[in-house]
Chimera marker file (.cmm) of the C-alpha trace (Angstrom):
<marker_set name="trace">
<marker id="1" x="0.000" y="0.000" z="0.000" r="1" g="1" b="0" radius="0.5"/>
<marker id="2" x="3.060" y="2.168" z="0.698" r="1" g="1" b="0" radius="0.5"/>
<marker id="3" x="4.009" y="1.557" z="-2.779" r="1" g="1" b="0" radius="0.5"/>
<marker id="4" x="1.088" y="2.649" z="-4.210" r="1" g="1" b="0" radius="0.5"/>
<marker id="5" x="0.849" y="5.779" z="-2.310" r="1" g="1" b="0" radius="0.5"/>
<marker id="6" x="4.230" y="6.602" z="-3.258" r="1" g="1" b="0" radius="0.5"/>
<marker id="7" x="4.012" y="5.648" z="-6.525" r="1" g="1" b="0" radius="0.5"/>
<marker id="8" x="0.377" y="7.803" z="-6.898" r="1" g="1" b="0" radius="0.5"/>
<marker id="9" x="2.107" y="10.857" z="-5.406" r="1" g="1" b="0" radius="0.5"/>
<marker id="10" x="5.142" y="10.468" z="-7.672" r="1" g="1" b="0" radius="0.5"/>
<marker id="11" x="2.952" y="10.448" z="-11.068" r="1" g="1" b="0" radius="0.5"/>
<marker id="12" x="0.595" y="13.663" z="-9.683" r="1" g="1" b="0" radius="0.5"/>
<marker id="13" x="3.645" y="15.435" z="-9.020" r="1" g="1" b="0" radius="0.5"/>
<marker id="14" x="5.024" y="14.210" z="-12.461" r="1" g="1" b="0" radius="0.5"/>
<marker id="15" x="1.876" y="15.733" z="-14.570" r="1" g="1" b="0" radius="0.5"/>
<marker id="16" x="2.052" y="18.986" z="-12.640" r="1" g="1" b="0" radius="0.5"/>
<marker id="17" x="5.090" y="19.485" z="-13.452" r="1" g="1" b="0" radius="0.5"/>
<marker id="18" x="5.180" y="18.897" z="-17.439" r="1" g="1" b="0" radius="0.5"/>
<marker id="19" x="1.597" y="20.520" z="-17.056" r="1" g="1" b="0" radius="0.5"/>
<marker id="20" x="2.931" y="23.805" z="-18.598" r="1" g="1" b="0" radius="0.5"/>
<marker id="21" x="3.499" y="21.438" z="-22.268" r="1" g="1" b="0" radius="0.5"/>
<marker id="22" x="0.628" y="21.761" z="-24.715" r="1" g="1" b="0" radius="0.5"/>
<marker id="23" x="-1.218" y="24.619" z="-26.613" r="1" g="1" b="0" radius="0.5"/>
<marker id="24" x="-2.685" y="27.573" z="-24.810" r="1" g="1" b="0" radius="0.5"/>
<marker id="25" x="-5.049" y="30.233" z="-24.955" r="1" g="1" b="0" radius="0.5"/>
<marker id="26" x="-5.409" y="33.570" z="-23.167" r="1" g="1" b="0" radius="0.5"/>
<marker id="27" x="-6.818" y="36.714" z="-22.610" r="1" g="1" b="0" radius="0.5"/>
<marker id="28" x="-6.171" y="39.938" z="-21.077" r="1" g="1" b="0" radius="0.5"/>
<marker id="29" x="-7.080" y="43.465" z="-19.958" r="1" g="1" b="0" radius="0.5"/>
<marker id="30" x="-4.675" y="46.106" z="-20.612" r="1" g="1" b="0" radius="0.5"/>
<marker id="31" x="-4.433" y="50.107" z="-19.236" r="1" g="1" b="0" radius="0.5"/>
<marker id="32" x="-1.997" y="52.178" z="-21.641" r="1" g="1" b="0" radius="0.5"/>
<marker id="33" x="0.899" y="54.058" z="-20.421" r="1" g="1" b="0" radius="0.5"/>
<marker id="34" x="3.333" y="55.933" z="-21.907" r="1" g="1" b="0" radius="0.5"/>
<marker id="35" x="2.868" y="57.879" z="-25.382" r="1" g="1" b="0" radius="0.5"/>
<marker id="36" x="-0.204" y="55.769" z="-25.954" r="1" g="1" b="0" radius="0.5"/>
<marker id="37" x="-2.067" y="57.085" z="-23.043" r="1" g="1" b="0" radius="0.5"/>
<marker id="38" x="-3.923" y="60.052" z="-24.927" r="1" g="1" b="0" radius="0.5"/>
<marker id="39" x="-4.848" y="57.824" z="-27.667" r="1" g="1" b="0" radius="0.5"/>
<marker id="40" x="-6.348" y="54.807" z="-25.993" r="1" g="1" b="0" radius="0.5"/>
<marker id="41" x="-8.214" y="54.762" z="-22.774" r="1" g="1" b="0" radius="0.5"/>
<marker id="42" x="-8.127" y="50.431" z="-22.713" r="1" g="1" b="0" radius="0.5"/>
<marker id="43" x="-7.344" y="47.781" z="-24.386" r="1" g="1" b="0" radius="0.5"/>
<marker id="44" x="-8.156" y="43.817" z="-24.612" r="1" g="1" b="0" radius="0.5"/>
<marker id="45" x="-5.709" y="41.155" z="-25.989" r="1" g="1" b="0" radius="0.5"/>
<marker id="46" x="-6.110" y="37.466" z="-26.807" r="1" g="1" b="0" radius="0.5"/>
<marker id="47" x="-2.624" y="35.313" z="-26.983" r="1" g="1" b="0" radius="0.5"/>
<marker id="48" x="-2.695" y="31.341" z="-28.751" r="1" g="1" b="0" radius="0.5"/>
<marker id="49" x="0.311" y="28.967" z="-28.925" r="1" g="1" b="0" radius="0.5"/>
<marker id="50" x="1.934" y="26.687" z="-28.831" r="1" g="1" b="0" radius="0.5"/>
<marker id="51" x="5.002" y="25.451" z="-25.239" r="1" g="1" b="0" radius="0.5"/>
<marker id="52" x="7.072" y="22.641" z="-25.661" r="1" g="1" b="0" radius="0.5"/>
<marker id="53" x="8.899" y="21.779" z="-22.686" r="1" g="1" b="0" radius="0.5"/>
<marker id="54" x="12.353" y="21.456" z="-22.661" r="1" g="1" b="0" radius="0.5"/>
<marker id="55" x="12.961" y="19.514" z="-18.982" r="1" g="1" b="0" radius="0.5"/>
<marker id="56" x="11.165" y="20.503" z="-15.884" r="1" g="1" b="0" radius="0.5"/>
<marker id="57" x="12.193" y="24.255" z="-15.391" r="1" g="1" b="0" radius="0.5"/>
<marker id="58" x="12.153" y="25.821" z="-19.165" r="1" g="1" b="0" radius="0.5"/>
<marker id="59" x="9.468" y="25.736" z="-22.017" r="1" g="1" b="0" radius="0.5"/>
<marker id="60" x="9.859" y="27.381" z="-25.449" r="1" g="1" b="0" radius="0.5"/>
<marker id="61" x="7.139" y="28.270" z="-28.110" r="1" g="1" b="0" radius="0.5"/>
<marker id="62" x="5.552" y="30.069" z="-30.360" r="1" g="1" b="0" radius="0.5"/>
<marker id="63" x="2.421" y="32.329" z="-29.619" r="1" g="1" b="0" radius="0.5"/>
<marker id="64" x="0.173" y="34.425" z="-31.757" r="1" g="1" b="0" radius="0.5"/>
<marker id="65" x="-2.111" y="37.036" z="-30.533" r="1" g="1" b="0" radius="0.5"/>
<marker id="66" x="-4.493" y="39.919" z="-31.111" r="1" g="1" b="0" radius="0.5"/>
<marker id="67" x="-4.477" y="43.082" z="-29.334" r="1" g="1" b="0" radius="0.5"/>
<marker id="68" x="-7.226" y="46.165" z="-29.389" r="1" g="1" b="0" radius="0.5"/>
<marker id="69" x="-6.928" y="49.552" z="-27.966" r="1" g="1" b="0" radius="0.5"/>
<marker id="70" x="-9.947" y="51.067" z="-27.464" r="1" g="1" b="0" radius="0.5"/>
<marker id="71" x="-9.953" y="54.897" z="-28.456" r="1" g="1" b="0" radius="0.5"/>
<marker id="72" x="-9.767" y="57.465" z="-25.689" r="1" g="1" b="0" radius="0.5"/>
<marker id="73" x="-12.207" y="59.857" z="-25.835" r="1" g="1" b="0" radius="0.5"/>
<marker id="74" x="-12.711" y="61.351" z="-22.471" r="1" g="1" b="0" radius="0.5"/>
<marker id="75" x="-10.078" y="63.744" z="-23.611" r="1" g="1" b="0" radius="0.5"/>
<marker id="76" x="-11.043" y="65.178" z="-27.034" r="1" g="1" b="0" radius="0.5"/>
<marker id="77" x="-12.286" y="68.307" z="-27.647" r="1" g="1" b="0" radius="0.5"/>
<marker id="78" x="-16.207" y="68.382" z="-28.854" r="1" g="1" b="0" radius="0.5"/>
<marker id="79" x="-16.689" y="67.899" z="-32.633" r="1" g="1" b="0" radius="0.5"/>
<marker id="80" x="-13.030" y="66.353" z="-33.337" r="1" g="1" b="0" radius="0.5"/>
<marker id="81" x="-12.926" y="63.222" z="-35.800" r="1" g="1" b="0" radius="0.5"/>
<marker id="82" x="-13.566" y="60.038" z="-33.487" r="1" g="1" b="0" radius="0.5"/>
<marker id="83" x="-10.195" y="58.205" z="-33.226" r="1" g="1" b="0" radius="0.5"/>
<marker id="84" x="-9.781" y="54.480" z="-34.501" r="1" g="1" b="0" radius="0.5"/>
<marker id="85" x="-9.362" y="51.400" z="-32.280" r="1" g="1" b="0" radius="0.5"/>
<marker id="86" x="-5.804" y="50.742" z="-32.293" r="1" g="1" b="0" radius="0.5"/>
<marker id="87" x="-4.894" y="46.985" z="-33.347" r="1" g="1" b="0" radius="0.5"/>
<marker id="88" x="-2.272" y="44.508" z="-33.493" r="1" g="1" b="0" radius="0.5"/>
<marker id="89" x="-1.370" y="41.101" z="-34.826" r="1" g="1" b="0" radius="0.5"/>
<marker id="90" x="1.441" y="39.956" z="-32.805" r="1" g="1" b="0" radius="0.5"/>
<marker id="91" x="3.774" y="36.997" z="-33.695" r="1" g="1" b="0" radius="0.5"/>
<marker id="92" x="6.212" y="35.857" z="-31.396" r="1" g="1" b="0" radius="0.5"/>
<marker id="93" x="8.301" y="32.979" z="-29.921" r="1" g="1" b="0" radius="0.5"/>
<marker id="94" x="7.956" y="32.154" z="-26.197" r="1" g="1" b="0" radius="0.5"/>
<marker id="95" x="9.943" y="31.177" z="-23.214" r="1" g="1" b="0" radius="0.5"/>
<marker id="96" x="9.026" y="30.206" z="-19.867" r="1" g="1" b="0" radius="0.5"/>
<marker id="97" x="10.852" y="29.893" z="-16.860" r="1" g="1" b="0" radius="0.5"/>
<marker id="98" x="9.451" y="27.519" z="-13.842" r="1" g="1" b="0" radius="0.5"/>
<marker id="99" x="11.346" y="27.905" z="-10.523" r="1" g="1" b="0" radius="0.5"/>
<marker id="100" x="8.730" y="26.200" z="-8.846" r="1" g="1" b="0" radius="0.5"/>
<marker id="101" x="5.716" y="24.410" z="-9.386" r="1" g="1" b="0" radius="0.5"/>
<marker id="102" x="3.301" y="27.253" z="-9.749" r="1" g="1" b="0" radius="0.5"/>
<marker id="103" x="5.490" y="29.987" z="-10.254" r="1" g="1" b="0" radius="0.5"/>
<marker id="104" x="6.945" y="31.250" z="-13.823" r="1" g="1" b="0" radius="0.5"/>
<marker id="105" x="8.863" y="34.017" z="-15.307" r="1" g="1" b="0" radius="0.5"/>
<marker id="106" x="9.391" y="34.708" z="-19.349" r="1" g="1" b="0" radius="0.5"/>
<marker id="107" x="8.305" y="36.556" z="-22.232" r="1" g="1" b="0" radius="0.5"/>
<marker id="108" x="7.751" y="37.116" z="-25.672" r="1" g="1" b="0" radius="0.5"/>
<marker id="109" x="9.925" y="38.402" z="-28.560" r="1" g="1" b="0" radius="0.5"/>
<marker id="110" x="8.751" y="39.216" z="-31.910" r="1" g="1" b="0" radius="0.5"/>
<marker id="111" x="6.828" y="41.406" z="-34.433" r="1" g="1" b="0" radius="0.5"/>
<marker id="112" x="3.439" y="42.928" z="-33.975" r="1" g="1" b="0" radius="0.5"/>
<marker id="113" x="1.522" y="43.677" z="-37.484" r="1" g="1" b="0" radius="0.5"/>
<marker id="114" x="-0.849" y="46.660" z="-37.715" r="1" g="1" b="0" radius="0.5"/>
<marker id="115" x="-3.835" y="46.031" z="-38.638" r="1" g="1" b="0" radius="0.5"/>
<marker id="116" x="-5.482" y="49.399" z="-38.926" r="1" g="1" b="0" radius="0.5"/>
<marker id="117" x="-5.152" y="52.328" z="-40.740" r="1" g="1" b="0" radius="0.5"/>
<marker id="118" x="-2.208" y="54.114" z="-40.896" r="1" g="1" b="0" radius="0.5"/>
<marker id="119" x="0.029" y="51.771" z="-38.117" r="1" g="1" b="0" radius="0.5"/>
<marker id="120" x="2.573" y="49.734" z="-39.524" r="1" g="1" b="0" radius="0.5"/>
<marker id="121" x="3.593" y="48.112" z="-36.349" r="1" g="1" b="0" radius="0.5"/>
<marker id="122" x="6.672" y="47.419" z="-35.233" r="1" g="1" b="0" radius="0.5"/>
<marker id="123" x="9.051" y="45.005" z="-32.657" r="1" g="1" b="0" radius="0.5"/>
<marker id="124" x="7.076" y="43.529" z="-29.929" r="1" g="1" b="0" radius="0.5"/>
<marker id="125" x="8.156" y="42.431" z="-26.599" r="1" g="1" b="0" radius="0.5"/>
<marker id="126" x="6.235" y="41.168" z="-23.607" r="1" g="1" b="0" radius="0.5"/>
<marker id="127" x="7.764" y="40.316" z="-20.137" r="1" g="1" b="0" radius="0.5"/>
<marker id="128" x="5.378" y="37.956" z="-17.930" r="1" g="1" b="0" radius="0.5"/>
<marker id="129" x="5.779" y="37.112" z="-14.655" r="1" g="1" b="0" radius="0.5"/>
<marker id="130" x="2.752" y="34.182" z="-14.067" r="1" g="1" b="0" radius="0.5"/>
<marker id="131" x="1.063" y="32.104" z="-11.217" r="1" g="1" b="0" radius="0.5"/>
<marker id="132" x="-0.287" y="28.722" z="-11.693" r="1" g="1" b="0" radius="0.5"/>
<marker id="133" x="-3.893" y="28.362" z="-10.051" r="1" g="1" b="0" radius="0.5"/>
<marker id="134" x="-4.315" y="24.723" z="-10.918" r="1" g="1" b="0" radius="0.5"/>
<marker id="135" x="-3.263" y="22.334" z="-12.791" r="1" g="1" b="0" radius="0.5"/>
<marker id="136" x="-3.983" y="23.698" z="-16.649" r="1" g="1" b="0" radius="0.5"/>
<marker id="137" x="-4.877" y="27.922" z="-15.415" r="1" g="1" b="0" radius="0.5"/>
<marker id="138" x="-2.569" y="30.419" z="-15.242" r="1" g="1" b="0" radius="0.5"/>
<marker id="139" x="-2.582" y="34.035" z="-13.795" r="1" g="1" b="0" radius="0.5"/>
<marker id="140" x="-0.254" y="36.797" z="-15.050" r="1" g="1" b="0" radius="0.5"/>
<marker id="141" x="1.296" y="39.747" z="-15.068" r="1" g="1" b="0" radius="0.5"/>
<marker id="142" x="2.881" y="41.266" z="-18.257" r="1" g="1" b="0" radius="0.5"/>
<marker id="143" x="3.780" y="44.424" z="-19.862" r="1" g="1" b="0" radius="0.5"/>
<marker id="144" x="3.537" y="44.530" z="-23.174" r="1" g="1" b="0" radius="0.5"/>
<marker id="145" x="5.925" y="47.001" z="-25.668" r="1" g="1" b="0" radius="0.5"/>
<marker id="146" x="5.349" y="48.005" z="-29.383" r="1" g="1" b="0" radius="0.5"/>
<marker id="147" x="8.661" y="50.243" z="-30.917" r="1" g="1" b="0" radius="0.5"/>
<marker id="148" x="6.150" y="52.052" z="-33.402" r="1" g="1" b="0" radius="0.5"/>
<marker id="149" x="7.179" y="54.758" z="-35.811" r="1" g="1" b="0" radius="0.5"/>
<marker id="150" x="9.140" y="56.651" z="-33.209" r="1" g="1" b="0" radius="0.5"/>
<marker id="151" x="6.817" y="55.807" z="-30.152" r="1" g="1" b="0" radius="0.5"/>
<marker id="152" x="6.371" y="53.334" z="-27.735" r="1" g="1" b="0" radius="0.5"/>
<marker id="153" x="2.912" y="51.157" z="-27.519" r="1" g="1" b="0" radius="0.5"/>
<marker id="154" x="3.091" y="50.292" z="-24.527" r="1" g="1" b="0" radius="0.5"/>
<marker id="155" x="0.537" y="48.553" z="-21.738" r="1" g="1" b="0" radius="0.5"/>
<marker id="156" x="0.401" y="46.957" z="-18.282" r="1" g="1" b="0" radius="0.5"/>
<marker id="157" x="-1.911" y="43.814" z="-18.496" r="1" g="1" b="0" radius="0.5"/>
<marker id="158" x="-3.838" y="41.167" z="-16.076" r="1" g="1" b="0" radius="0.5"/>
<marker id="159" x="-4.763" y="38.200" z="-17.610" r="1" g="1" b="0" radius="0.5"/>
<marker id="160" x="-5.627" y="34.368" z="-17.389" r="1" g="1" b="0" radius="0.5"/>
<marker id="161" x="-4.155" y="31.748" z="-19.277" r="1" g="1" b="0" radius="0.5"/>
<marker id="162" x="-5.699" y="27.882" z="-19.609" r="1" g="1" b="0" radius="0.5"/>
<marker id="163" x="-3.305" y="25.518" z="-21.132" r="1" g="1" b="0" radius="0.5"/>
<marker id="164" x="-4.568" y="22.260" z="-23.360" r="1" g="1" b="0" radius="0.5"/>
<marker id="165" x="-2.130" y="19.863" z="-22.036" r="1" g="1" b="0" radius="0.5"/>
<marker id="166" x="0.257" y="17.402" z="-24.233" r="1" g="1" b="0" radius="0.5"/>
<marker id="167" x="-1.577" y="14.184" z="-24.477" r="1" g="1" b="0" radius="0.5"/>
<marker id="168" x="1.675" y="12.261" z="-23.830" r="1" g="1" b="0" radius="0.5"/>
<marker id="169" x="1.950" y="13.070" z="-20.333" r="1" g="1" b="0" radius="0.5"/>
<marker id="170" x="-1.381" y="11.188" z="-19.657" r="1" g="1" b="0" radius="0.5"/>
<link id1="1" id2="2" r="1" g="1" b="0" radius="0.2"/>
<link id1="2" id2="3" r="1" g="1" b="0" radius="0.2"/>
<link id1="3" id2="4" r="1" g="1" b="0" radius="0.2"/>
<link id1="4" id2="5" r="1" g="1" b="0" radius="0.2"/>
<link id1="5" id2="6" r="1" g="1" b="0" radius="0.2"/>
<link id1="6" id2="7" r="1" g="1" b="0" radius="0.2"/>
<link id1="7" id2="8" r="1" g="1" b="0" radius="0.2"/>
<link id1="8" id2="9" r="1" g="1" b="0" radius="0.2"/>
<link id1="9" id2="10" r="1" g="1" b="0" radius="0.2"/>
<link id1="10" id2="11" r="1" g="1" b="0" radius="0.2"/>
<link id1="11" id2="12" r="1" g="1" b="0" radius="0.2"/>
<link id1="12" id2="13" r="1" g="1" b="0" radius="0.2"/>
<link id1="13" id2="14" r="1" g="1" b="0" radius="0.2"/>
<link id1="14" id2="15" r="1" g="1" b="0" radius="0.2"/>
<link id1="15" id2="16" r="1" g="1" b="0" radius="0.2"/>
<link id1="16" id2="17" r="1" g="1" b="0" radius="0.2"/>
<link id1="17" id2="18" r="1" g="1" b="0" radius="0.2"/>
<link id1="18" id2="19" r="1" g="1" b="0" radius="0.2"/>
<link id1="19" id2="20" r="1" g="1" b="0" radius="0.2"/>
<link id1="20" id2="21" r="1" g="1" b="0" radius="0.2"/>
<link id1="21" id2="22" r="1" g="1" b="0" radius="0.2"/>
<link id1="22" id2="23" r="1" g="1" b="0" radius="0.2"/>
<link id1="23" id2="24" r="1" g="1" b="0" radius="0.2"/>
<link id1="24" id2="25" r="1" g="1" b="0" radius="0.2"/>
<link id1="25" id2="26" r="1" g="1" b="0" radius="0.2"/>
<link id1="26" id2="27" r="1" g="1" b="0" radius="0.2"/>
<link id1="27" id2="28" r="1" g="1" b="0" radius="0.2"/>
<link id1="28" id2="29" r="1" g="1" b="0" radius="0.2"/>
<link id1="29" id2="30" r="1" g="1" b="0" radius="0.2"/>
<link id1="30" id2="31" r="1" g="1" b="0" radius="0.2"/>
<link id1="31" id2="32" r="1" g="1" b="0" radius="0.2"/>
<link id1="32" id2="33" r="1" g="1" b="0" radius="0.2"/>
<link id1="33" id2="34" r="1" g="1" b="0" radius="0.2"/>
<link id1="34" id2="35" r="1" g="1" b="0" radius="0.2"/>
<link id1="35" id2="36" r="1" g="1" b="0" radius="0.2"/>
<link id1="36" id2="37" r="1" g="1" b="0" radius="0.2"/>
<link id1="37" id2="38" r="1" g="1" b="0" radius="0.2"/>
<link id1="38" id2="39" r="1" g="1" b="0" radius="0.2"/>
<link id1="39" id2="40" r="1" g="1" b="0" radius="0.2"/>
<link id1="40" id2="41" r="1" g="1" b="0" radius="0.2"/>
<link id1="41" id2="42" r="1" g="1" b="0" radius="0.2"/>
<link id1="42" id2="43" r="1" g="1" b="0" radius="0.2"/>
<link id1="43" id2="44" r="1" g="1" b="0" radius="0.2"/>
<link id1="44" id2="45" r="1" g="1" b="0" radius="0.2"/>
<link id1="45" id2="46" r="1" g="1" b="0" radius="0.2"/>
<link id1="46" id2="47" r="1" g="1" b="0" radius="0.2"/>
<link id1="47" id2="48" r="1" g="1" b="0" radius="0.2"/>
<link id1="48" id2="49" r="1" g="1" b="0" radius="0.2"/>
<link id1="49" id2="50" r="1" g="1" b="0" radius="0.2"/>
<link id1="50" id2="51" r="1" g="1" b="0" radius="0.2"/>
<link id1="51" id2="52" r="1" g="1" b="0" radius="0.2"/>
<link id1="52" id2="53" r="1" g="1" b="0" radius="0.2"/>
<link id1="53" id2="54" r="1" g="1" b="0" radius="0.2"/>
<link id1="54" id2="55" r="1" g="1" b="0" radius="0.2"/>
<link id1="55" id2="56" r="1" g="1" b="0" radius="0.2"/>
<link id1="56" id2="57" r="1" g="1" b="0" radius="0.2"/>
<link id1="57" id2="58" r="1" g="1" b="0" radius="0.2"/>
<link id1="58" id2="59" r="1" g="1" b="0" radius="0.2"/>
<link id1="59" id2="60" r="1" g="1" b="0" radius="0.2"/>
<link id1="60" id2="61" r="1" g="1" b="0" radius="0.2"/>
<link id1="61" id2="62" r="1" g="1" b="0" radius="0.2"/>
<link id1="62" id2="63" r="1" g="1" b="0" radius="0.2"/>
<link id1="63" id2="64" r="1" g="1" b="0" radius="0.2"/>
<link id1="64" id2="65" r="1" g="1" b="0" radius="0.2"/>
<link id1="65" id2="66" r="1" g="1" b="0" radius="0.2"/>
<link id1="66" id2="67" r="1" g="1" b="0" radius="0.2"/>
<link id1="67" id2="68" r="1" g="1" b="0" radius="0.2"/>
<link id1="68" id2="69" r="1" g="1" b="0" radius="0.2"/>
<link id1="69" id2="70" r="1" g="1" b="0" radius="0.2"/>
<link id1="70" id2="71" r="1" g="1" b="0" radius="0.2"/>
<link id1="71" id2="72" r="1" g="1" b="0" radius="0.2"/>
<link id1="72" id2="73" r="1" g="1" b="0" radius="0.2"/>
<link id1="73" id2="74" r="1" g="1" b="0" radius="0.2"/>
<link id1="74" id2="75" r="1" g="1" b="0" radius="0.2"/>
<link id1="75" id2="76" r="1" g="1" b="0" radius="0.2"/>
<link id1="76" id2="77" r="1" g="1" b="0" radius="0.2"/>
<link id1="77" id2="78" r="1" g="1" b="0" radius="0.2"/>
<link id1="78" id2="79" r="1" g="1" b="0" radius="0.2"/>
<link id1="79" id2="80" r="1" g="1" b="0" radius="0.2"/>
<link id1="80" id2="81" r="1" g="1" b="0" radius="0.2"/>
<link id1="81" id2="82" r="1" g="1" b="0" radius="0.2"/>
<link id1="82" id2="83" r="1" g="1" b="0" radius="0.2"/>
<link id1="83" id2="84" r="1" g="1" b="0" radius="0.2"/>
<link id1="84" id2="85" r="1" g="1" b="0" radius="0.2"/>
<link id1="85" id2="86" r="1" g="1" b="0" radius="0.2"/>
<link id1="86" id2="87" r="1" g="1" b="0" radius="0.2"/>
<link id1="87" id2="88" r="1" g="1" b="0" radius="0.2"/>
<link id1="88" id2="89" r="1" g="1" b="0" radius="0.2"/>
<link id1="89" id2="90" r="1" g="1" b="0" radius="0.2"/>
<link id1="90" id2="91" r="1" g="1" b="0" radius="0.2"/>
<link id1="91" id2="92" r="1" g="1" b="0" radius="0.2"/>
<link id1="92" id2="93" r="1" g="1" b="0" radius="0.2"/>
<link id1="93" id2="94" r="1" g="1" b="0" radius="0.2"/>
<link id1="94" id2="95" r="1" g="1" b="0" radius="0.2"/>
<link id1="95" id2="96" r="1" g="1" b="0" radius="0.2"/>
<link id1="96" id2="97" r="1" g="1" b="0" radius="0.2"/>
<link id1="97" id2="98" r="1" g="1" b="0" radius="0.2"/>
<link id1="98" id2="99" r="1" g="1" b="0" radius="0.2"/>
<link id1="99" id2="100" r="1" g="1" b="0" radius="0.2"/>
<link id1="100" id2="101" r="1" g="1" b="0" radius="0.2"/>
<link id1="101" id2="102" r="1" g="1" b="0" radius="0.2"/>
<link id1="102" id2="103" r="1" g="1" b="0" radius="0.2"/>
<link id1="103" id2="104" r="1" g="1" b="0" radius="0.2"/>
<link id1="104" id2="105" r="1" g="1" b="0" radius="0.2"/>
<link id1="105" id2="106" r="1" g="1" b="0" radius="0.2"/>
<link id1="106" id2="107" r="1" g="1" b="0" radius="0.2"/>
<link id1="107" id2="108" r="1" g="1" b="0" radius="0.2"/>
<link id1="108" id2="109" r="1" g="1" b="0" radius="0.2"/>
<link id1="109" id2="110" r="1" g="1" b="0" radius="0.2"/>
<link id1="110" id2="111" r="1" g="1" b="0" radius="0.2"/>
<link id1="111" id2="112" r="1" g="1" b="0" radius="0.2"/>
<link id1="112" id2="113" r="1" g="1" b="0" radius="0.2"/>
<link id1="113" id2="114" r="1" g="1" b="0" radius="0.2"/>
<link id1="114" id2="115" r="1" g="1" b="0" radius="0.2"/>
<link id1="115" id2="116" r="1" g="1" b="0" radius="0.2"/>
<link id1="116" id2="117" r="1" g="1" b="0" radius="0.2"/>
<link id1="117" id2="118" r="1" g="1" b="0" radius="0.2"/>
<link id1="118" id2="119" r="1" g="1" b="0" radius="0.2"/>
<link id1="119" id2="120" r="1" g="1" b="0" radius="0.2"/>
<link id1="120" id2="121" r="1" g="1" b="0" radius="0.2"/>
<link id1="121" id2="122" r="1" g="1" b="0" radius="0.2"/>
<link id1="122" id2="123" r="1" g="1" b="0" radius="0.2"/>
<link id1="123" id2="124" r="1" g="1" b="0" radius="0.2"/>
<link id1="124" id2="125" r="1" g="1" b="0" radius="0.2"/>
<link id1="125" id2="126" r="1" g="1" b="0" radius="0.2"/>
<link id1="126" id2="127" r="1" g="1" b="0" radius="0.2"/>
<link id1="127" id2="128" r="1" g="1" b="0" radius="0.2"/>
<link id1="128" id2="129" r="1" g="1" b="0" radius="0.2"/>
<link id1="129" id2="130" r="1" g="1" b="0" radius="0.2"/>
<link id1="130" id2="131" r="1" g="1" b="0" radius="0.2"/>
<link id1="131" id2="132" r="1" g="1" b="0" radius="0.2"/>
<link id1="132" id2="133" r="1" g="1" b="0" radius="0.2"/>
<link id1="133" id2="134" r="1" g="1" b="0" radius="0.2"/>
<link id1="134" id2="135" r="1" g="1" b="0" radius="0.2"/>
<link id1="135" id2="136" r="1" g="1" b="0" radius="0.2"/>
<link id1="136" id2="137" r="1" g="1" b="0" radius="0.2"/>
<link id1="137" id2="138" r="1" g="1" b="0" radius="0.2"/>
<link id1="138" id2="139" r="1" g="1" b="0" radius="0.2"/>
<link id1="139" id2="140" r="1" g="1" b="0" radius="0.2"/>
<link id1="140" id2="141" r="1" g="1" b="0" radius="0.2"/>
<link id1="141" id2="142" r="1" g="1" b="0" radius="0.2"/>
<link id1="142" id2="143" r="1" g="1" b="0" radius="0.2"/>
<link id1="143" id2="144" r="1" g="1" b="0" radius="0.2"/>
<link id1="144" id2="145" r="1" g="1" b="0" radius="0.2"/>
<link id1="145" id2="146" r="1" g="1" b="0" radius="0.2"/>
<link id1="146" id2="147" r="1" g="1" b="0" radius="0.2"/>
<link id1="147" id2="148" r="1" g="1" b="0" radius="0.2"/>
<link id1="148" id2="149" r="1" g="1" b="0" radius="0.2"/>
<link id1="149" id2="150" r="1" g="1" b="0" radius="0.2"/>
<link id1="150" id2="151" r="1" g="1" b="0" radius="0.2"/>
<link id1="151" id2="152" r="1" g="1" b="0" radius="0.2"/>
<link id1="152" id2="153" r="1" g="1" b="0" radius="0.2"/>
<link id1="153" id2="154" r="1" g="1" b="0" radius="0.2"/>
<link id1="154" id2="155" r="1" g="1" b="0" radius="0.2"/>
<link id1="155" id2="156" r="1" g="1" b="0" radius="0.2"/>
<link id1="156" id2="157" r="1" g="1" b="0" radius="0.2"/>
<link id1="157" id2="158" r="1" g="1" b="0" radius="0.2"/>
<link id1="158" id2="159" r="1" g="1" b="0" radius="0.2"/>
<link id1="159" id2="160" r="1" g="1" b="0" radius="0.2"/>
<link id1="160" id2="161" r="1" g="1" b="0" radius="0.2"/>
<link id1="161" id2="162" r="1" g="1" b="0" radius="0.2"/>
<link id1="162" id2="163" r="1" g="1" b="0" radius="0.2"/>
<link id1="163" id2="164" r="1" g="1" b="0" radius="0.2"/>
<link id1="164" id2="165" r="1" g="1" b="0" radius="0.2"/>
<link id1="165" id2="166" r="1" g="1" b="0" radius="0.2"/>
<link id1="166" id2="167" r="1" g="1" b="0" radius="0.2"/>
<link id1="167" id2="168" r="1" g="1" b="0" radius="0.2"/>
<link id1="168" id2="169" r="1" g="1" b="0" radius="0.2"/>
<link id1="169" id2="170" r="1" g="1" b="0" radius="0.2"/>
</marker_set>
């Protein structure tokens, strides 16, 4: 009975920690600061990938996301042009570091495509600093950067994150 116990403990312990493996999908709210502040008032993103994991501490991947600024207009003067949304197709590969079992650190590093008018995007980054609530969900914290013709997109987001896990492990 020992064995069994032990051997029952061993395999839980196992799939938590290769939990972090398969594709995932998130979302997030994001508040603007920086030069994008008296443009966009909030913004939503939406993040889908891929992690492979590379042992028990480090996963790599590649994510694709989409990412809309909502136009500020608490600020504009009455009878201005209404601004656009602001959006973004970002492509990116993906690490993840795992110091513990429910902890992680990491980012993303890549391109973000502008989608409307007039933005042509630019290089993307987005440091992530994440808490595992179970098993397959995921809390974070990220910041999110955009170089973009001379300017800085840049946002501080809260967000959850469910992972599909690798069939393999089960």
């Amino acid at each position: 009975m020992k064995l069994f116990g032990l051997t029952l403990i061993c395999t839980l312990a196992g799939a938590l920690l290769f939990a972090q493996e398969g594709f995932k999908i998130g979302i997030n709210g994001e508040v603007p600061v920086g030069d994008n502040q008296d443009v966009v008032s909030l913004g939503i993103g939406a993040d889908v990938g891929y992690m492979w994991a590379l042992g028990e501490v480090v996963d790599v991947g590649a994510m694709a996301g989409f990412i809309n600024g909502f136009p500020e207009k608490y600020h504009q003067e009455v009878g201005s042009p209404d601004l656009p949304n602001v959006q973004f197709l970002p492509l990116a590969a993906s690490v993840r570091i795992w110091p513990s079992n429910s902890f992680s650190f990491g980012g993303q590093i890549g391109t973000a495509i502008g989608i409307n008018e007039g933005n042509d995007g630019g290089f993307y980054y987005k440091p992530t600093i994440g808490y595992l609530m179970g098993a397959v969900t995921e809390i974070n914290l990220s910041y999110t950067g955009i170089a973009v013709d001379n300017a800085q997109w840049a946002t501080v987001n809260l967000g959850i994150l469910y992972t599909f896990p690798s069939k393999r492990f089960y």
